[in-house]
C-alpha positions in Angstrom: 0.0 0.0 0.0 1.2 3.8 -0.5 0.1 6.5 1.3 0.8 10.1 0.9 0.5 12.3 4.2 0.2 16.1 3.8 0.6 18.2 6.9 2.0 21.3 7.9 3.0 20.1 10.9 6.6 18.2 10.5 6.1 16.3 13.9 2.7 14.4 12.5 4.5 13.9 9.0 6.9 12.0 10.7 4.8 9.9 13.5 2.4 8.9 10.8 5.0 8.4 8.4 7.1 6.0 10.8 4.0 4.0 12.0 2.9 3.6 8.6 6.4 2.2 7.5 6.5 0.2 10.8 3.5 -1.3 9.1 5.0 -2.2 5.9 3.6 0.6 3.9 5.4 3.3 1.8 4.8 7.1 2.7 5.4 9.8 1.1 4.8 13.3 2.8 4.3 16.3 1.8 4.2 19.6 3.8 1.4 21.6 2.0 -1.1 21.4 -0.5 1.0 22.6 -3.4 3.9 20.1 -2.5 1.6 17.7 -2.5 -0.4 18.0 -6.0 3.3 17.6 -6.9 4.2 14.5 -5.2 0.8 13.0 -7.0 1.8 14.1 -10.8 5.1 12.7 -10.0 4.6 9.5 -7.7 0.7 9.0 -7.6 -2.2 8.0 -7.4 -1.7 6.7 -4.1 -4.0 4.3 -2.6 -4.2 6.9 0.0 -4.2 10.2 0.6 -4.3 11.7 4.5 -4.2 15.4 4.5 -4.8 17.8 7.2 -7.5 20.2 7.3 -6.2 23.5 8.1 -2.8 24.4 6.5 -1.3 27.5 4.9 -1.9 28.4 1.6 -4.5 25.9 0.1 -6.4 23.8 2.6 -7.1 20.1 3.0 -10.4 20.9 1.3 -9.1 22.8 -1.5 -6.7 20.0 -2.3 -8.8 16.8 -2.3 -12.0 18.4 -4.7 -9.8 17.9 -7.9 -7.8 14.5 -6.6 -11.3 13.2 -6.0 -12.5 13.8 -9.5 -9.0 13.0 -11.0 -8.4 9.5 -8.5 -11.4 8.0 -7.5 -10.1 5.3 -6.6 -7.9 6.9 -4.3 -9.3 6.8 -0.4 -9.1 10.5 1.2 -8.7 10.4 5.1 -8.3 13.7 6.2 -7.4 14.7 10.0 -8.6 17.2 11.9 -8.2 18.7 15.3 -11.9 20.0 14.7 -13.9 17.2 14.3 -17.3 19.0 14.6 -20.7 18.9 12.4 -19.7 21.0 10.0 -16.2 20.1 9.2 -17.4 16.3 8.9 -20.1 17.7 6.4 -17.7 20.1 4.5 -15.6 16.5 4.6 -17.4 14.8 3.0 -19.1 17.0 0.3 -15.6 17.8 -0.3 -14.3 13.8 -1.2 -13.3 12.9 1.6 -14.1 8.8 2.7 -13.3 9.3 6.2 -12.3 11.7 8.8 -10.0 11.1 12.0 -9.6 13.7 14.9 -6.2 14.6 16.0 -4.5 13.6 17.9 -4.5 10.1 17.6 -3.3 7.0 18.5 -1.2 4.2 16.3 -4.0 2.0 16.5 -6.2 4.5 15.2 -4.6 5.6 12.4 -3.8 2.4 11.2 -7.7 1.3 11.6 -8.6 4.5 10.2 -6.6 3.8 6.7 -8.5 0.5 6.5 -11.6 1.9 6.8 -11.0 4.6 4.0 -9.7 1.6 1.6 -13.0 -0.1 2.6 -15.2 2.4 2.1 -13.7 3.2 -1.4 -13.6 -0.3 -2.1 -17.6 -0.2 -1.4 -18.1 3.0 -3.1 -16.9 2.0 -6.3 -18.5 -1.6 -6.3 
């Protein structure tokens, strides 16, 4: 599986990143939106795509409109330290399969990444 992270925030690049490796999946990272669209015309799709919410410059829901009509395929988890009504709603009519509240635990970002893969798996049966 490969997995592209986009956060601004170097410390949960690099947790998620080494939890995911520890689990035998490759991550990528990338530390804003425009890095990532980059990483994806370069090494994607991905068979995920976690991206923050709130970041500098272009947001997580700016970014994953176009990769949802470009991958879809692609599962979108994006992580937010605001999981409230309307940013779940503003997820989801933005792409996104699943969202995860920061901060979080190992267990529950790796669950997390399953569920997204499952639900895109069910979404596009």
């Amino acid at each position: 599986m490969r997995i592209l992270i986009v956060d601004d925030d170097r410390i949960v690049l690099e947790s998620c990143r080494r939890i995911l490796e520890a689990e035998g999946i490759t991550a990528h990272t990338a530390e804003n939106a425009e890095t990532a669209r980059a990483v994806l015309e370069t090494e994607g799709p991905f068979d995920v795509i976690m991206t923050d919410i709130k970041m500098p410059g272009s947001d997580g829901f700016e970014l994953i409109r176009p990769i949802r009509k470009t991958y879809p395929e692609m599962a979108i988890l994006m992580m937010t330290g605001y999981l409230i009504p309307e940013t779940i709603r503003k997820g989801t009519e933005s792409g996104a399969d699943l969202l995860i509240a920061k901060p979080f635990t190992p267990e529950e970002l790796l669950a997390s990444v399953h569920d997204a893969v499952a639900a895109v798996r069910f979404r596009t049966e």
